[in-house]
C-alpha positions as CSV (number, residue, x, y, z in Angstrom):
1,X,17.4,37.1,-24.4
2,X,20.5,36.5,-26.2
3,X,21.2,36.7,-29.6
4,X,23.1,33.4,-29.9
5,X,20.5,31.4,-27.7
6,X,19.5,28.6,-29.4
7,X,15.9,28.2,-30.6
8,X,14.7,25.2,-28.4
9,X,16.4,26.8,-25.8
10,X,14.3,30.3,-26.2
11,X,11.3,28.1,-26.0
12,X,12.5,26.2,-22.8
13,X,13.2,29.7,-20.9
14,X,9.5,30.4,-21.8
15,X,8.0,27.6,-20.7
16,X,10.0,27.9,-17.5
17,X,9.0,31.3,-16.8
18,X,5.7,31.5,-17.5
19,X,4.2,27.7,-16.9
20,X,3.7,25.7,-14.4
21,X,4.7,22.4,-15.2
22,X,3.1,19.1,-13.6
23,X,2.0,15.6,-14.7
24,X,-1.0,13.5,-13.6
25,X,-1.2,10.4,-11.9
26,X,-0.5,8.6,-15.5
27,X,2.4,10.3,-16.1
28,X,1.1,12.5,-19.1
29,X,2.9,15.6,-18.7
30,X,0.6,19.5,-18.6
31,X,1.1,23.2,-18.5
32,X,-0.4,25.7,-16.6
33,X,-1.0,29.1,-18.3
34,X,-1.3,32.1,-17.6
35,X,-4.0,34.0,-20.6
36,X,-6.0,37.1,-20.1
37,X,-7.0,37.3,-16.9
38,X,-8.0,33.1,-16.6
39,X,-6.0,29.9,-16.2
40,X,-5.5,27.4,-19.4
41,X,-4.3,24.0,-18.7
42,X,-3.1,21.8,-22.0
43,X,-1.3,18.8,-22.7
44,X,2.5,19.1,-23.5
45,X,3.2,18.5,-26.7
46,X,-0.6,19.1,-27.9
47,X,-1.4,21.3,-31.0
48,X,-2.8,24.2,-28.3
49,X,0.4,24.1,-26.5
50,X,2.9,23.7,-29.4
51,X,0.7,27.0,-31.0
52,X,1.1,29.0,-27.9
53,X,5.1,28.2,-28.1
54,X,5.2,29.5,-31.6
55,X,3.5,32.2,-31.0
56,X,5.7,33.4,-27.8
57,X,8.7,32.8,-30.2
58,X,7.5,34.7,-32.7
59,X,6.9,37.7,-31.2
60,X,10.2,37.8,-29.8
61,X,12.5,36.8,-32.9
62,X,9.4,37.4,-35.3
63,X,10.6,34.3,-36.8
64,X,9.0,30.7,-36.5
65,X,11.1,27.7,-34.8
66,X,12.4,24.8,-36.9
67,X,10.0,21.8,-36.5
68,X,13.4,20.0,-34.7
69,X,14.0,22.9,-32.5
70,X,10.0,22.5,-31.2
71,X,10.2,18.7,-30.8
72,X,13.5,19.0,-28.7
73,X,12.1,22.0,-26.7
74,X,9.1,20.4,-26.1
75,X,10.7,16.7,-25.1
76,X,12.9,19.2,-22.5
77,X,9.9,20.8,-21.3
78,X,8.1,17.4,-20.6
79,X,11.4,16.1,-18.5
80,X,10.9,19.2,-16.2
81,X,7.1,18.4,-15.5
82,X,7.6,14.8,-14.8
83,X,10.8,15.3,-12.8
84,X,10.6,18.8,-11.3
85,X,6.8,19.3,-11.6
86,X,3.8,18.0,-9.1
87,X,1.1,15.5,-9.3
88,X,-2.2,16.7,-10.2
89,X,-5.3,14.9,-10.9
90,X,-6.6,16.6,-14.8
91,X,-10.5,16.3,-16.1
92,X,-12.3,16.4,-19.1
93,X,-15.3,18.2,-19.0
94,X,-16.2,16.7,-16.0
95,X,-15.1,16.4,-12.2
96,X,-16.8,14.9,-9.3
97,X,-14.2,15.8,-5.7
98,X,-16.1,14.7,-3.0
99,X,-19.4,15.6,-2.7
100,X,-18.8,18.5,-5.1
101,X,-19.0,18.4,-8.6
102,X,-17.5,20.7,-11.7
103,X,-18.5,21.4,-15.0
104,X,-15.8,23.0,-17.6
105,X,-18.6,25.0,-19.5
106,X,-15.6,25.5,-22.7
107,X,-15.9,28.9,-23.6
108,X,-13.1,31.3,-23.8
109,X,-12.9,32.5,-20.1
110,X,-12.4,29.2,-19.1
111,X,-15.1,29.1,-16.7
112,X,-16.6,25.8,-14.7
113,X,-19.6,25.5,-12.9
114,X,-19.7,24.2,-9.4
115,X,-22.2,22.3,-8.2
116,X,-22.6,21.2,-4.4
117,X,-25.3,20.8,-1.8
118,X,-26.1,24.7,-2.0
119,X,-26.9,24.6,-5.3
120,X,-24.8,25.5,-8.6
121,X,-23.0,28.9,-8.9
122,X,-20.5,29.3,-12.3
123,X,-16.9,29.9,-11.2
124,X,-14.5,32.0,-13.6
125,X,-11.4,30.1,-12.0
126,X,-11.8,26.6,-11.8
127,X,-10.8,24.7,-8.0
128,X,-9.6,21.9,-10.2
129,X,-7.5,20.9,-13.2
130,X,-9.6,20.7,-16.6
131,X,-7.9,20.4,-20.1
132,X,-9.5,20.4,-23.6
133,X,-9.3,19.0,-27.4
134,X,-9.3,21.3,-30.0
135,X,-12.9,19.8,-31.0
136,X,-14.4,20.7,-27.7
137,X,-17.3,23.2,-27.8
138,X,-19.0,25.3,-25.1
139,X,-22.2,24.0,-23.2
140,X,-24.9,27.1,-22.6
141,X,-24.3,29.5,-19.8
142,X,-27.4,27.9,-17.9
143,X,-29.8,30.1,-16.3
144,X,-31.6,29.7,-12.8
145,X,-35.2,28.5,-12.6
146,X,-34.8,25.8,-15.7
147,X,-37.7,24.1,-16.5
148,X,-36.8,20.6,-18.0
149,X,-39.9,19.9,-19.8
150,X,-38.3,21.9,-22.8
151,X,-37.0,18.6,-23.5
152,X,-40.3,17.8,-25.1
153,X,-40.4,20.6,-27.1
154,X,-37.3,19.3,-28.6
155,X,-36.6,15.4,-28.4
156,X,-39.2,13.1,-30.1
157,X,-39.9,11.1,-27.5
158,X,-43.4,10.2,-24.8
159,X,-43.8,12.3,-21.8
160,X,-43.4,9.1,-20.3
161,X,-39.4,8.4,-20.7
162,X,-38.8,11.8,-20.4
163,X,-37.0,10.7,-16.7
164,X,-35.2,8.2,-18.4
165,X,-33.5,10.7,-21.1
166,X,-33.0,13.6,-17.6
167,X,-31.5,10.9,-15.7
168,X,-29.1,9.4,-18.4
169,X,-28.1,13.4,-18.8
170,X,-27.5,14.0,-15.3
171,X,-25.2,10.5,-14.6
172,X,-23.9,12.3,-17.8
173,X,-22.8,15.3,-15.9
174,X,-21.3,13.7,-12.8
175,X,-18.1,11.9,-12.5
176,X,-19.2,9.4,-9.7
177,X,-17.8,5.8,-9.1
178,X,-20.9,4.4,-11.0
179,X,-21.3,3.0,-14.4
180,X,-22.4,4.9,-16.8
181,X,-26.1,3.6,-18.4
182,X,-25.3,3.8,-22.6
183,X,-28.5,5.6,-24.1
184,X,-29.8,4.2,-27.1
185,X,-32.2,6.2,-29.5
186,X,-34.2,4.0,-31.8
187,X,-36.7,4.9,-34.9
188,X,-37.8,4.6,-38.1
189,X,-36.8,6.8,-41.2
190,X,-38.3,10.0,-40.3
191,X,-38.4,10.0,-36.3
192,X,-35.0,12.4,-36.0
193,X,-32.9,10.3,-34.2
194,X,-29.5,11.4,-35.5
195,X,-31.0,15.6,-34.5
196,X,-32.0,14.2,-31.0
197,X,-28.8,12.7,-30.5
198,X,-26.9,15.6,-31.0
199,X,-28.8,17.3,-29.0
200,X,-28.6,15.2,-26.1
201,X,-25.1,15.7,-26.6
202,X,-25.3,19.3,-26.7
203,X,-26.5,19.1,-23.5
204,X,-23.6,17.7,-21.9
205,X,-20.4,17.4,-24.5
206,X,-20.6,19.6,-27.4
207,X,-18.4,18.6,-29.9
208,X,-17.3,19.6,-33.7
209,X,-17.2,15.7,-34.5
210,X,-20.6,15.3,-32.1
211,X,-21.6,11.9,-33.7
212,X,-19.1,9.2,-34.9
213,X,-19.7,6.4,-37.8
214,X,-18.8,2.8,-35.7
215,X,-14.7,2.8,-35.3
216,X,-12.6,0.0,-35.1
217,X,-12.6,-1.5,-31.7
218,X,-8.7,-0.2,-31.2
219,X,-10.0,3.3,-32.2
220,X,-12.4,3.2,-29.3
221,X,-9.5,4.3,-27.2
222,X,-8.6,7.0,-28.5
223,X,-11.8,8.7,-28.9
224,X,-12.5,7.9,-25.4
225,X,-9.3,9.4,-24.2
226,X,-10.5,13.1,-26.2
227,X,-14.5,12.8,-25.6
228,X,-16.2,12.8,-22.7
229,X,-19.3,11.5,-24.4
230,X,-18.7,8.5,-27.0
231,X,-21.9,8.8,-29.5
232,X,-22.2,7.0,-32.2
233,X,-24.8,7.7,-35.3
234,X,-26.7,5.1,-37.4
235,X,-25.4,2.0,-36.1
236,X,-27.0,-1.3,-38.1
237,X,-26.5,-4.4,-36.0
238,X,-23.5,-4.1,-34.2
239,X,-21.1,-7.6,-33.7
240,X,-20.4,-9.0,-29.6
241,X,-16.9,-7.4,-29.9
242,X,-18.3,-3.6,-30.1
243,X,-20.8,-4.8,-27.9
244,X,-18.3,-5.9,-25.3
245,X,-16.3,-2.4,-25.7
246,X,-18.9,-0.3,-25.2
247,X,-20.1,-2.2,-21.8
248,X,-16.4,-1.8,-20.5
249,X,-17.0,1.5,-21.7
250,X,-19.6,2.7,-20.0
251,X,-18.6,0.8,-16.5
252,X,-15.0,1.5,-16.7
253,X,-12.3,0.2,-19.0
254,X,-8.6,-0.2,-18.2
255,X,-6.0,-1.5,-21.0
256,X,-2.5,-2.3,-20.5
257,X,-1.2,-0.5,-24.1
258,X,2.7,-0.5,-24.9
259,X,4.2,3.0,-24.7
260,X,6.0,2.4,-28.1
261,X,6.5,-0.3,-30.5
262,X,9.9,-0.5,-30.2
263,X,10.4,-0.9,-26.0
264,X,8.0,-3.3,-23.9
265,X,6.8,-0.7,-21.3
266,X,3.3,-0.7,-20.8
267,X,1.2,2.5,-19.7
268,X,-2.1,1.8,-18.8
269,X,-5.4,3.8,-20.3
270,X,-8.6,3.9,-18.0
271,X,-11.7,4.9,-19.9
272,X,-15.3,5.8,-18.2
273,X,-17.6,7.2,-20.4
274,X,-21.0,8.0,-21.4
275,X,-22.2,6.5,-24.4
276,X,-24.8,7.2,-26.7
277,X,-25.8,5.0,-30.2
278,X,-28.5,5.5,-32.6
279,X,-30.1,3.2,-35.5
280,X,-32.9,2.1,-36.8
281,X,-32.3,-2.0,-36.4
282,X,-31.8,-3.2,-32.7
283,X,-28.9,-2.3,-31.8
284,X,-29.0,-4.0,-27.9
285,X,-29.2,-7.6,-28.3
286,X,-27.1,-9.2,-25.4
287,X,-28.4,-9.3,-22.3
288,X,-25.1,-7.6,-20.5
289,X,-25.8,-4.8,-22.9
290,X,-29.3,-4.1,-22.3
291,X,-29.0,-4.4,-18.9
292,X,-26.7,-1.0,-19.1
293,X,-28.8,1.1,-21.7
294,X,-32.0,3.0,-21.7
295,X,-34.0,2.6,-25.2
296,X,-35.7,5.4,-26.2
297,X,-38.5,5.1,-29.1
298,X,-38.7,8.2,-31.0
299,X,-41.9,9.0,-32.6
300,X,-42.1,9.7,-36.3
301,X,-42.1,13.7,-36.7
302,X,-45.6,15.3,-37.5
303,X,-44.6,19.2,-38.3
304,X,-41.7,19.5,-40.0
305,X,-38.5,22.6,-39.7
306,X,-35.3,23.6,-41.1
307,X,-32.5,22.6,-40.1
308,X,-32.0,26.2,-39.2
309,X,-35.0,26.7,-37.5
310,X,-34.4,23.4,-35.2
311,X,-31.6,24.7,-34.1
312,X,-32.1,28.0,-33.1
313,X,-35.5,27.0,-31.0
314,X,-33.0,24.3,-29.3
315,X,-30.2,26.8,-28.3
316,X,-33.0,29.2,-27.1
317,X,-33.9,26.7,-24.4
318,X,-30.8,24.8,-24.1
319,X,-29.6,27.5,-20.8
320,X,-33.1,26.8,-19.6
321,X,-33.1,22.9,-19.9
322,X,-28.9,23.0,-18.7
323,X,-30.0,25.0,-15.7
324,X,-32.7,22.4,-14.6
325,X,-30.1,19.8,-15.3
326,X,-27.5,21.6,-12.9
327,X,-30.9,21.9,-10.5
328,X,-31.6,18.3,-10.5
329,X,-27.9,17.4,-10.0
330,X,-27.8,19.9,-6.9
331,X,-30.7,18.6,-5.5
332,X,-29.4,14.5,-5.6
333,X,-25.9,15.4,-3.5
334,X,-28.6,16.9,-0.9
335,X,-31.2,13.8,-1.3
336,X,-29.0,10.7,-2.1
337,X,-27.9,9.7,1.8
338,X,-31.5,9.1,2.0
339,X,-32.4,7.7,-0.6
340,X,-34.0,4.1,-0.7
341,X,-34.3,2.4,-3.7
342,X,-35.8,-1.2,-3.8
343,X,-35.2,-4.0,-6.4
344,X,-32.0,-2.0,-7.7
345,X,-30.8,-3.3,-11.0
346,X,-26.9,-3.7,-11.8
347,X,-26.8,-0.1,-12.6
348,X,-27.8,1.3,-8.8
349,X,-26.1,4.4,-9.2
350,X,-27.2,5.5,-11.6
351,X,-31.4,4.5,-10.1
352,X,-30.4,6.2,-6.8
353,X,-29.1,9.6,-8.3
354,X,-32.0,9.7,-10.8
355,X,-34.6,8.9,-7.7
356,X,-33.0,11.7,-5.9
357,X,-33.2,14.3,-8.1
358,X,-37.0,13.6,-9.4
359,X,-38.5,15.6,-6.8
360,X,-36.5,18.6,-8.5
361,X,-39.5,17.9,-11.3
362,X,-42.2,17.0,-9.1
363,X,-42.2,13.3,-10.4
364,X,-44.3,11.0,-8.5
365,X,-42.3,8.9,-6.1
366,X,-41.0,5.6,-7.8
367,X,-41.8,7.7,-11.4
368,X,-38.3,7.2,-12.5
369,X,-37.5,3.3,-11.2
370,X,-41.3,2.5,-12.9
371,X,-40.1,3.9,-15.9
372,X,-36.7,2.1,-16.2
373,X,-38.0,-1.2,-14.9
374,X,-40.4,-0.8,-17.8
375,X,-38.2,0.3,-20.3
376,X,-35.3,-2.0,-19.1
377,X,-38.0,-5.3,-19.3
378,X,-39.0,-4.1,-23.2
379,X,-35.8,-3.9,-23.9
380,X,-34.9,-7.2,-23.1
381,X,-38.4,-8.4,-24.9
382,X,-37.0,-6.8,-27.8
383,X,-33.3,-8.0,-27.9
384,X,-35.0,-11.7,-27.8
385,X,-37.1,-11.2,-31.4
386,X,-34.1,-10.2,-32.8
387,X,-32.2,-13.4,-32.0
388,X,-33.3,-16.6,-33.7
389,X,-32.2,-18.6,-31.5
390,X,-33.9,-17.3,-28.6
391,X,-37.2,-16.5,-30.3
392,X,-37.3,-20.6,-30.6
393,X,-37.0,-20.7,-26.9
394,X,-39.6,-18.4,-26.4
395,X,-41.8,-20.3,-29.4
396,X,-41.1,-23.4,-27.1
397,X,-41.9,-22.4,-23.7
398,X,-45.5,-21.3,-25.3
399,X,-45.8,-24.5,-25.4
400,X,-43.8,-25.9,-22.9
401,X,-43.5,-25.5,-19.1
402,X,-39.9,-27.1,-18.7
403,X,-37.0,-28.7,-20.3
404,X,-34.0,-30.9,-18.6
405,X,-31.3,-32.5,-20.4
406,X,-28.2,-32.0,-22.5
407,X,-27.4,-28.9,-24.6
408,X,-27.5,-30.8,-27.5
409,X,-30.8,-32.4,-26.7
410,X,-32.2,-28.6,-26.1
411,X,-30.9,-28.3,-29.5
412,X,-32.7,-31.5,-31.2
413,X,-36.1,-30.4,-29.1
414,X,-35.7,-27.1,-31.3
415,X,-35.5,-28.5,-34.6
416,X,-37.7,-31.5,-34.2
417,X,-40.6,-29.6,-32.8
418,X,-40.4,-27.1,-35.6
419,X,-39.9,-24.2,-32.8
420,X,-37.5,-22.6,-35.8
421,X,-38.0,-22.8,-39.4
422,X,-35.9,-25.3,-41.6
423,X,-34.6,-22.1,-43.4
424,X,-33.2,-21.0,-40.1
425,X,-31.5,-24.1,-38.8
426,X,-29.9,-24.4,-42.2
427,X,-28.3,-20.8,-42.4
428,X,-24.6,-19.7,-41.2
429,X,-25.6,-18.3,-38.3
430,X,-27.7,-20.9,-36.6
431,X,-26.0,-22.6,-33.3
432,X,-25.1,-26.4,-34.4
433,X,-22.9,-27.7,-31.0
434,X,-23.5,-28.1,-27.3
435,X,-21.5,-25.5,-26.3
436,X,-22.8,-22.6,-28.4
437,X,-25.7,-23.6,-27.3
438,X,-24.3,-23.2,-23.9
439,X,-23.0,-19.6,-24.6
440,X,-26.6,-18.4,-25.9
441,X,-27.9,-19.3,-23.1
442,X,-25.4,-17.8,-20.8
443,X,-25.6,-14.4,-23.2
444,X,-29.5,-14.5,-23.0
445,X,-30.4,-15.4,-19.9
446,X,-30.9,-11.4,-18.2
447,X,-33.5,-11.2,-21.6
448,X,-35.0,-14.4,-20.8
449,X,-36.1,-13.7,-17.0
450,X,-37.3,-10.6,-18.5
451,X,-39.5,-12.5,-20.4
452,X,-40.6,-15.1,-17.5
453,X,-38.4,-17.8,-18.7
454,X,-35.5,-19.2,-16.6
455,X,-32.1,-21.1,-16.7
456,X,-29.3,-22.7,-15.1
457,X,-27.0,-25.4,-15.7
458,X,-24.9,-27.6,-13.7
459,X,-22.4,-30.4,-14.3
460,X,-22.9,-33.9,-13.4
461,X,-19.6,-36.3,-11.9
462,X,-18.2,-37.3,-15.5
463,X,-18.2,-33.3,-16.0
464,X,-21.0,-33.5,-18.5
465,X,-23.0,-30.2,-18.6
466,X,-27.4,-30.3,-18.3
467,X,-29.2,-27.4,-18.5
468,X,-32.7,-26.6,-16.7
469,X,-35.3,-24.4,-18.4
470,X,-38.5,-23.3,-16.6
471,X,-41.8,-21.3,-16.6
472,X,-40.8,-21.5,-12.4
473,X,-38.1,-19.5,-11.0
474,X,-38.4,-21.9,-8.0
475,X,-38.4,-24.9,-10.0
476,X,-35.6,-24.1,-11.9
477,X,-33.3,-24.2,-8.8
478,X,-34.8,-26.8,-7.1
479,X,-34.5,-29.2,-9.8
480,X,-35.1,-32.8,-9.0
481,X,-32.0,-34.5,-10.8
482,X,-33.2,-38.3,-11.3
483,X,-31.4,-38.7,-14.2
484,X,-30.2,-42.3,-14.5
485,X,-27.0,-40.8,-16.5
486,X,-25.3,-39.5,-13.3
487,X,-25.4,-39.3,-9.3
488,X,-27.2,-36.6,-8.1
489,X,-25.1,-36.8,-4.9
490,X,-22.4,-34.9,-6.8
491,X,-24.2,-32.2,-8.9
492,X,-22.5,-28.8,-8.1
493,X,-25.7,-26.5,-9.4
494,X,-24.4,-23.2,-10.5
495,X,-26.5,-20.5,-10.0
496,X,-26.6,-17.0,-12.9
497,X,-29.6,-15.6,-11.6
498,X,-29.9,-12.0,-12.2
499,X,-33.0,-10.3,-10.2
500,X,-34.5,-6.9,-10.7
């Protein structure tokens, strides 16, 4: 090279001659290079990329470019991938083409595992496009002939829900058009749910930030953009708003964001993750939320280890427990065209893949849709207790077979019949007009069929709204409007039934 080249263009000629440049289908620009024998693929403009620059212009001037002779190398170098470069579809972690699915295992070769109808095989060139964060860690090199009850060993949890933890991990490892379910760990003081968490993760992300404190909603983007899994550690009672993010979340989220502050163009960010969120206090109290997760109880720990010692019995089985992961999720791409699964809840990808993988296990047949109907209906019990509101509802159908009438006179029957405490109906948080009383309903009425209780309202001509509570799914939509306050020849019912 010449002497009197100028720095940023030293760092151009490099980039041209050994990358290949390309963007992806959101216009974020990558480089493909060339390093010891494998393929590295990283983000222009990243801290991996920028390093590998420096370090090709150092040991040709053995000097370091000025931080303006980078930024104006690199902005050059990302004109050429959009304008000259290809389109190419990048992963993290995880890829799903077709009926074959990829793995980027992290470590230092770069190698993926492939996993199709033949089985699993670990590849030391990848078929597709992964990139990483610098936080990213290497999963296990998994070995053939796993046996997945080393769960048990390891997470506190029955024998019973151990499908519900292997199927959350395999939708975990798939990149499929179905949502994501969010896995919730709950437990007292004691029961390890922040170590079980982490190693869930392990087992599918590893990360050096593997759990997060709750971010700001805003932030949510960003760590969804660098994580494949979003897991979150000792969350106490989280608001609708985070509630509401992590359901987009977990089904898929896309936000229109501005590409700068200072110009109006938008880019847009789509987000589908797994999520994972621990705590001791219920953390699933709406009804769109626990119809997504699995709750796991974990038992208080009897024999306790060191921190140490924990870990290094986990890693020992982690290739074993990977391996019968990769075995399961083999098995489902052979199984899943047959695969039958009655009564599917909202989240019927996610019941069909687990289904077909359970005879990898030897489950019973229906183990795995017994245990989620199960877990999903105490989950919904659960979220109720911890809303007032809807603990008087359930106080009142004790009692009660049926209710008719106006929000507000749903609120009065409440209060008057002592179905919540004075103390209750007198704090902050307590619903005081028709319309939030509207809104709980709407927000609790997945948890309230759960617990044999439904509702639906309608509107009557002069647009007034009535809402029907019953012990009788049938009578509850066949109600008999004979109310002298409107003509039933002009009630539009509306139906939010949700069936299991």
């Amino acid at each position: 090279m010449s002497d009197n080249k100028k720095p940023e263009d030293i760092l151009i000629d490099f980039a041209k001659s050994e990358n290949i440049l390309f963007c992806d289908n959101q216009e974020n620009e990558y480089a493909e290079i060339k390093l010891n024998g494998h393929t590295e693929v990283y983000r222009i403009g990243s801290t991996q990329y920028n390093s590998w620059l420096r370090q090709k212009y150092y040991y040709q001037t053995k000097s370091a470019p000025s931080k303006a002779s980078l930024d104006t190398a690199v902005s050059t170098i990302k004109a050429i991938a959009s304008f000259e470069g290809d389109k190419r579809d990048v992963y993290l972690r995880v890829a799903q083409v077709g009926n074959s699915m990829y793995i980027d295992l992290c470590n230092d070769s770069w190698q993926v595992v492939e996993v199709d109808i033949k089985g699993w095989r670990v590849l030391d060139k990848s078929p597709v496009c992964f990139t990483r964060t610098g936080n990213m860690r290497p999963l296990p090199i998994p070995v053939e002939g796993g046996d997945i009850s080393l769960l048990l060993k390891h997470i506190n949890i029955e024998k019973k829900d151990l499908p519900l933890a292997v199927g959350w991990l395999l939708m975990s490892l798939q990149a499929g058009p179905g949502a994501y379910p969010v896995m919730i760990l709950n437990g007292s003081a004691g029961t390890g749910k922040t170590t079980a968490s982490r190693m869930l993760r392990e087992l599918v992300d590893p990360n050096k930030v593997d759990l997060l404190t709750k971010p700001s909603i805003g932030d949510m983007r960003v760590i969804g953009v660098n994580n494949h899994v979003l897991a979150f550690d000792n969350l106490s009672g989280i608001n609708p708003q985070f509630s509401d993010a992590i359901c987009k979340i977990a089904t898929g989220d896309n936000q229109a964001v501005r590409k700068l502050y200072t110009t109006n163009d938008e880019m847009t960010i789509s987000i589908k993750k797994p999520c994972l969120m621990n705590g001791i206090d219920e953390i699933a109290k709406r009804g769109d939320l626990v119809s997504r997760s699995v709750k796991l109880p974990l038992r208080k720990i009897k024999a306790r280890k060191t921190e140490k010692k924990v870990w290094a019995d986990f890693m020992e089985d982690a290739p074993s427990i990977f391996g019968a992961l990769l075995d399961g999720l083999a098995w489902s791409i052979q199984a899943m065209p047959n695969i039958q699964v009655d009564d599917l809840t909202r989240m019927a990808d996610f019941c069909r893949l687990s289904t077909a993988a359970s005879a990898t296990y030897g489950w019973f047949d229906g183990e795995f849709m017994t245990a989620y109907k199960s877990n999903i209906k105490n989950t919904h019990v659960d979220s109720l207790e911890s809303s007032t509101f809807a603990s008087g509802i359930v106080k009142m159908f004790d009692e009660e077979d049926e209710f008719h009438g106006r929000p507000i006179e749903l609120l009065e029957r409440l209060e008057d019949k002592d179905y919540v405490s004075e103390k209750v109906t007198r704090s902050a948080r307590w619903v005081t007009t028709p319309k939030g009383v509207v809104e709980q309903l709407d927000r609790l009425q997945e948890s309230l069929e759960a617990a044999g209780i439904y509702y639906e309202k309608s509107k009557d001509r002069t647009n007034k709204t009535f809402v029907t509570i019953s012990k009788s799914n049938q009578r509850a939509a066949e109600y008999d409007f004979e109310d002298d306050d409107f003509d039933d020849s002009h009630i539009d019912l509306n139906s939010f039934k949700y069936k299991y």
